[in-house]
N, C-alpha and C positions, 0 to 999 in steps of 0.2 A: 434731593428734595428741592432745591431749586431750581433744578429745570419745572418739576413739576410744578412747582410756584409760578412761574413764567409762564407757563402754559394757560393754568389757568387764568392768569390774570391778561392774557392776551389770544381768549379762544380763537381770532378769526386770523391768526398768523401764518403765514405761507411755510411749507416745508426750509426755502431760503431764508426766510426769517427769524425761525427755532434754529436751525444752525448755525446762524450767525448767535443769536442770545447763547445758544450752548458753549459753542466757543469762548464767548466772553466768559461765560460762568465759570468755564474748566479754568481758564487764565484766573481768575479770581480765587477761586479754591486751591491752584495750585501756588499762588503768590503769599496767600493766607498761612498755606501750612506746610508747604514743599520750600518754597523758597530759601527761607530760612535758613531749613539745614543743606538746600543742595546748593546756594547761593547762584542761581540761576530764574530770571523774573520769567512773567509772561509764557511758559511753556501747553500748550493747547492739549498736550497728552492726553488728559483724562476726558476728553471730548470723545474721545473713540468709546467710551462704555455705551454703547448703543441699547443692548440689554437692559437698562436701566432704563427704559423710555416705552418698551414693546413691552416686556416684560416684569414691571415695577415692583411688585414683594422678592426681586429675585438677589439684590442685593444684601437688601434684609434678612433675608434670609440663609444668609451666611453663617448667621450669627447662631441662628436657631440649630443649624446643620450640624455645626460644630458640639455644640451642647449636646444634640441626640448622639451625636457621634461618639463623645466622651463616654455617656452613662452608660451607650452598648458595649465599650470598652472593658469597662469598670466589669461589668455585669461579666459579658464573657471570660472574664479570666479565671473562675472557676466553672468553666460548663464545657463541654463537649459541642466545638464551632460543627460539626453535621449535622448532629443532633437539634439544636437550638436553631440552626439557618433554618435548615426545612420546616420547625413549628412555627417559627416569626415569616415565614415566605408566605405557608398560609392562609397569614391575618388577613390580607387583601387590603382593597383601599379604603381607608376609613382616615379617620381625622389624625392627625399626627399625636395630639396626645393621646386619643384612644391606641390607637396601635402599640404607643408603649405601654400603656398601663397592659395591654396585653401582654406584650416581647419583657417586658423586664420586671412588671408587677408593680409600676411605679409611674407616677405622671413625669413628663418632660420634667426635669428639675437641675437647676447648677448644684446645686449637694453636692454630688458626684467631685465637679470640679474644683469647689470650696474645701467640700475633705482633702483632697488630692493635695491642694493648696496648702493648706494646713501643714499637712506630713512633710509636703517638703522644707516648707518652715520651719520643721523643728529638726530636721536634716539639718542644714544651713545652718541654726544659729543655735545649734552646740556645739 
C-alpha cells in the first residue's frame, strides 16, 4: 500500500525513482515490524515483491484464497473429491462468490473457519 501511495503521489517518477522510494519503503516496513523480532535494521528484502506493483489485488488476495480454500475443505470432507471436482470444474469463470455459492451452496464466508476455531477451542481448554 505504500508504494502504491508513492506512486500516486509522485506520477511523473522514473522507473530509478520508484526503486529507489520502494527500497526505502521495504527498509521502513521491515524496520517497523521485522526488526524487532530479527534484531537486524535496514534489511531491503521485501523490495523483491515485484508482484505487488504489476499485479496489485494479488497480495490481497492471499487472504481471500485461503478462506475459499478452507470452506472447500470443510465442505469436502463428506463428499466424493471426483464427483464434486468435475461439478465445481464446470462452473466456469464467473465471480468468485458466485462460483461458490454454486461449488459449496454458500457465499465466500470465514464461518467455516470461525466454527473450526471454536472446536478447537474447546479442544484446548478442557
Amino acid at each position: 500500500m505504500r508504494a502504491w501511495r508513492w506512486l500516486y503521489a509522485h506520477p511523473d517518477a522514473s522507473p530509478a525513482q520508484f526503486k529507489d522510494a520502494i527500497t526505502g519503503i521495504a527498509k521502513d516496513v521491515w524496520n517497523e515490524y521485522y526488526a524487532p523480532v530479527f534484531g537486524v535494521r535496514d534489511v531491503p528484502l521485501l523490495a523483491i515483491y515485484s508482484h505487488t506493483i504489476d499485479a496489485g489485488m494479488y497480495t490481497p488476495d492471499y487472504s481471500l484464497g485461503h478462506i475459499i480454500s478452507f470452506q472447500l475443505e470443510e465442505y469436502m470432507k463428506t463428499r466424493s473429491l471426483a464427483t464434486e471436482m468435475e461439478r465445481m470444474c464446470k462452473i466456469g469463470g464467473v465471480s468468485p462468490d458466485l462460483w461458490m455459492r454454486s461449488a459449496v451452496g454458500a457465499p465466500i464466508s470465514t464461518e467455516p473457519l470461525l466454527t473450526a476455531a471454536a472446536k478447537a477451542l474447546d479442544v484446548v481448554t478442557k
